[in-house]
C-alpha positions in Angstrom: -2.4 -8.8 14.7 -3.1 -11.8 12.2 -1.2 -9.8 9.8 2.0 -9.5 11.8 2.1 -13.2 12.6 1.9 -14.1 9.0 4.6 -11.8 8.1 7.0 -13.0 11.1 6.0 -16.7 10.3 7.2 -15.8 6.7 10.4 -14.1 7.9 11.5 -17.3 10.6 10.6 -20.1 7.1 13.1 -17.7 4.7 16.0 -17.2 7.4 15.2 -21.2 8.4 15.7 -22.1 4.4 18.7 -19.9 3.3 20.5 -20.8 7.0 19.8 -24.4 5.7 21.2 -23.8 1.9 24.3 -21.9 3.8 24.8 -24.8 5.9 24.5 -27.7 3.4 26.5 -25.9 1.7 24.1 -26.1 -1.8 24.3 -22.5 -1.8 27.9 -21.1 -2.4 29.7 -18.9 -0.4 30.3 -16.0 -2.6 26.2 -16.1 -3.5 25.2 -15.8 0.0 23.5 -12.4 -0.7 21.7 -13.1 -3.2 18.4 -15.1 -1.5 17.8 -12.1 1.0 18.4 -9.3 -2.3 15.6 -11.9 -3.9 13.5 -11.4 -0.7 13.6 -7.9 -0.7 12.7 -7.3 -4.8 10.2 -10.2 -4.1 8.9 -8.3 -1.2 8.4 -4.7 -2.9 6.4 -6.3 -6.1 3.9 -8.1 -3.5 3.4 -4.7 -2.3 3.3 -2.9 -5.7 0.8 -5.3 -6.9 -1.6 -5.1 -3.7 -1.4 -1.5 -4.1 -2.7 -1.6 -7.6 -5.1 -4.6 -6.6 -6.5 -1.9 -4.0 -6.8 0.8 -6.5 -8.5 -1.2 -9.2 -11.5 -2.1 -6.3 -11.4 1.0 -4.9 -15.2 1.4 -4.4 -17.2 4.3 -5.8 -19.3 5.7 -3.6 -22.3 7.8 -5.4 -24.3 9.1 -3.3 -21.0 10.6 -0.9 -20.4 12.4 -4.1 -24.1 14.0 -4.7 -23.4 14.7 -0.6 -19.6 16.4 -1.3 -21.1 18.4 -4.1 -23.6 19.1 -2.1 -21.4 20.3 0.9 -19.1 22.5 -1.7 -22.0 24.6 -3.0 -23.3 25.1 0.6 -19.9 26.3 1.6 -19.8 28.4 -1.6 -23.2 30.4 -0.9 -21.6 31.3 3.3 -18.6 32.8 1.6 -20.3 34.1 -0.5 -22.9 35.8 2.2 -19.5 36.9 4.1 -18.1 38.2 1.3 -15.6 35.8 0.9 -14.1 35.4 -2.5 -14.1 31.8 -3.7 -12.3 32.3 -6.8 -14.9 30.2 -8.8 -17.8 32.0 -10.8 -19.8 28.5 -10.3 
C-alpha cells in the first residue's frame, strides 16, 4: 500500500509540474509531448535498474541447495524403484 501512494504522489507532482509549464506557457506548444515521453523512458530505466539491483543481491541460500540436491537424488532412487526412466545415469 505504501508503494502505491508513493507512485500516485509521484504521478499528481509530474501532471501538477508539466500542467504548470503548459500553462505559463515556458513549455511550447508543439513540445507538449515531450515531458510525459521523458516520464515514461525515465520510468522503464528505474525499473531496469531495480531489476538488476535485485539480481545482483539475490541471496544465495546454501544449505536449500544441499536440501534440493538432496530432494533430486531421493526422487531419482523412487523412479528408479518403479522403473521409471530418468534419463540421467547419475
Amino acid at each position: 500500500m505504501k508503494h502505491i501512494v508513493k507512485i500516485i504522489t509521484i504521478l499528481v507532482t509530474i501532471s501538477a509540474l508539466w500542467i504548470g509549464l503548459l500553462q505559463a506557457s515556458i513549455l511550447p506548444r508543439s513540445y507538449t509531448w515531450l515531458p510525459p515521453l521523458y516520464f515514461i523512458v525515465s520510468l522503464g530505466c528505474y525499473g531496469l535498474l531495480m531489476v538488476g539491483v535485485g539480481l545482483m543481491q539475490f541471496p544465495t541460500c546454501p544449505q536449500e541447495a544441499v536440501l534440493l540436491q538432496q530432494d533430486i537424488v531421493e526422487a531419482k532412487e523412487f523412479l528408479k524403484q518403479r522403473n521409471v526412466d530418468v534419463g540421467c545415469s547419475n
